[in-house]
N, C-alpha and C positions, 0 to 999 in steps of 0.2 A: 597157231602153235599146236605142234602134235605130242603127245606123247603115250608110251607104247607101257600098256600095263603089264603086271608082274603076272605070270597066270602059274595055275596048278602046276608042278612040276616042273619048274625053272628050277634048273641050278643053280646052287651059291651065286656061283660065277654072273651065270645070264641075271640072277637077280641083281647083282650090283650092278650089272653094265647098261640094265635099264634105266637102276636108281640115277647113276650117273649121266645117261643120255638124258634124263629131265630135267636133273636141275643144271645142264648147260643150253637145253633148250627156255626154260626159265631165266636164266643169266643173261639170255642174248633178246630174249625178249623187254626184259625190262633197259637194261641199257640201249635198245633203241627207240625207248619211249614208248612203248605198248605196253605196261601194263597189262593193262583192262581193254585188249583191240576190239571184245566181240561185242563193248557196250557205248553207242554211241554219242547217248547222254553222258554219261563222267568222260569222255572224250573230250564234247564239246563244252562240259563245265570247268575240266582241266585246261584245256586251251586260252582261258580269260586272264585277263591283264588284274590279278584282283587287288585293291588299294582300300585306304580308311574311306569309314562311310559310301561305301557302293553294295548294291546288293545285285548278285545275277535273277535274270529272267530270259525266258525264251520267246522268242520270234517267230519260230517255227519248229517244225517235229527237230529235234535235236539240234537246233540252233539257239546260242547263248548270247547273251550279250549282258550289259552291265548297264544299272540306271543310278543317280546318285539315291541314298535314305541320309536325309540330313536329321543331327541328333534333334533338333527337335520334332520332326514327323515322327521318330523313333518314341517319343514320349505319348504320344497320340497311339501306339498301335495296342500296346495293352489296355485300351479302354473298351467295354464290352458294351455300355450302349449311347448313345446321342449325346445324353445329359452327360455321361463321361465324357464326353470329347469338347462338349460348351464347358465345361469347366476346366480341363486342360486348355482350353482358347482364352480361357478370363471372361468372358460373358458373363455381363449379370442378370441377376435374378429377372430384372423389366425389360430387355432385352431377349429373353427367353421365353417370355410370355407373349413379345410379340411374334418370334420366332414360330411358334407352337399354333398360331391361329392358322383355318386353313382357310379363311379369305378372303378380300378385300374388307369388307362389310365389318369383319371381327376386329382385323388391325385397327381399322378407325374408330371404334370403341374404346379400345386397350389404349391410342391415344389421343384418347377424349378429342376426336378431329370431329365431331358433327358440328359440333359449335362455327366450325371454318370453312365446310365445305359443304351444298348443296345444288341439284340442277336444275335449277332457276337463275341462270345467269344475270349478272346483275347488266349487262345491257339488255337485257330482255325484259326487264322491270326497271329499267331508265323510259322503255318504249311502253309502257305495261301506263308507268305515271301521266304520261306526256298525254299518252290518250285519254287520261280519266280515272284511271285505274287507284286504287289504296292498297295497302295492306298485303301485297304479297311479298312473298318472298325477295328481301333486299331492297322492301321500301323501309324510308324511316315514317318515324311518326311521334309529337310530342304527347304521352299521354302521364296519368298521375298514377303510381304505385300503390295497391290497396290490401297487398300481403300482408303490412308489416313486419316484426321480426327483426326491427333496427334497420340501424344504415346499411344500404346496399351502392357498393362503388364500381365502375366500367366494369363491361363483362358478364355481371350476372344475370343471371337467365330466367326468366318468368314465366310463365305461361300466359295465353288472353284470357283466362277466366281473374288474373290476379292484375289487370288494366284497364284503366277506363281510359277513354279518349279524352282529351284535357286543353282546357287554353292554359295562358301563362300564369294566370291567377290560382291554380288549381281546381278550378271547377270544372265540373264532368259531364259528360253528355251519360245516357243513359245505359249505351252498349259499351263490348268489350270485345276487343278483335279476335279472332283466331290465332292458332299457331302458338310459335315460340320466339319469344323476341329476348336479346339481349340489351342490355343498359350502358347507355354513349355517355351517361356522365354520373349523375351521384345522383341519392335519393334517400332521406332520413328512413324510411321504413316506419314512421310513427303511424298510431291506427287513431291519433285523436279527429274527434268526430267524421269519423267510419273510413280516415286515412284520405278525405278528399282535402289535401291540402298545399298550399306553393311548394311547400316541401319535399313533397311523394313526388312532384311534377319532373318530367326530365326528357330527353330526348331516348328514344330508345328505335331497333330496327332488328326487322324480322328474318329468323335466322332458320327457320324451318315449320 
C-alpha cells in the first residue's frame, strides 16, 4: 500500500485529493484482508482457527499453530517455583521429601528400605551356609537378646554387640555376632540376670 504525502505547498485542492487517495487506499486494503500485509507474524497469528482453551505457538519463523492449555495446566502456570507446582499437584509433604533426594542411597533412607534390601543375595548365603559358613548377611541364627528395654516384637533391629549366641534354654556362648540383625519372632527384653534367659531367646537374621 502506497500512499502519497501531503508536501510543502500543495493546494487546498491537491491536499485533499491526497487525504482522499489514502484513505481509499486504506479501504481497499483492509477489505481485502491485509490489514497489517508487511508483518508476517500477526498474519500468521491472524490466520489461526482460535477456540476455548487453545493457545497459539510457532513452528517456524512466522509459522503458527494452536496446541490445547487445559484449565488445569492453566492453574500450574502462575507458580513460580517447584514446591509451587507439588502443591498445585497435591503432593505431600513425605512424598516431597522423597522427591528432593538426589539419589538412590538417600531415597532408601527417607524409606527406611535398609532393613529390606542389601547385596548379599540371599542365594549367595544359602551357598555361603551349606558350605560352612554363619552369620552373614541373610543367615538366621537362634540367639538371646541382652539389650533389654522390654518386649521387642518381629522386625526389630539389634545390633551383634546387643546378641549372644544361644541354645533353646537361653544359655549363651560367650561371643556375639557381627552386623545388624532383625528379630523373626518376640523377645521379653527383660535384663534379669544379665538378660541370658528362655525369654530374650528367639530366632533372629541378619540384615546387614
Amino acid at each position: 500500500m502506497t500512499i502519497e504525502h501531503i508536501q510543502n505547498g500543495d493546494t487546498g485542492l491537491a491536499a485533499r485529493e491526497k487525504i482522499n487517495a489514502a484513505i481509499s487506499a486504506i479501504n481497499e486494503s483492509v477489505g481485502g484482508g491485509g490489514a497489517q500485509p508487511e508483518d508476517d507474524t500477526l498474519t500468521a497469528l491472524a490466520g489461526l482457527d482460535t477456540s476455548a482453551n487453545k493457545m497459539p505457538y510457532f513452528t517456524d519463523n512466522d509459522v503458527a499453530a494452536l496446541t490445547t492449555l487445559s484449565p488445569f495446566a492453566r492453574t500450574m502456570l502462575d507458580n513460580t517455583t517447584g514446591a509451587d507446582v507439588l502443591t498445585t499437584l497435591g503432593v505431600s509433604g513425605y512424598m516431597r521429601g522423597l522427591l528432593y533426594k538426589v539419589d538412590a542411597p538417600s531415597a532408601r533412607v527417607t524409606l527406611d528400605a535398609a532393613r529390606f534390601t542389601h547385596t548379599h543375595t540371599a542365594a549367595q548365603s544359602n551357598e555361603d551356609i551349606i558350605a560352612g559358613g554363619y552369620a552373614m548377611i541373610g543367615a538366621p541364627a537362634y540367639m538371646v537378646y541382652i539389650g533389654g528395654g522390654g518386649i521387642k516384637s518381629p522386625g526389630f533391629l539389634a545390633t551383634g554387640a546387643q546378641l549372644k549366641w544361644s541354645a533353646g534354654s537361653g544359655g549363651v556362648d560367650a561371643g556375639s555376632p557381627s552386623g545388624t540383625w532383625q528379630l523373626m519372632g518376640g523377645v521379653a527384653g527383660s535384663t534379669i540376670g544379665g538378660g541370658y534367659a528362655a525369654e530374650n531367646a528367639s530366632l533372629w537374621i541378619r540384615i546387614a
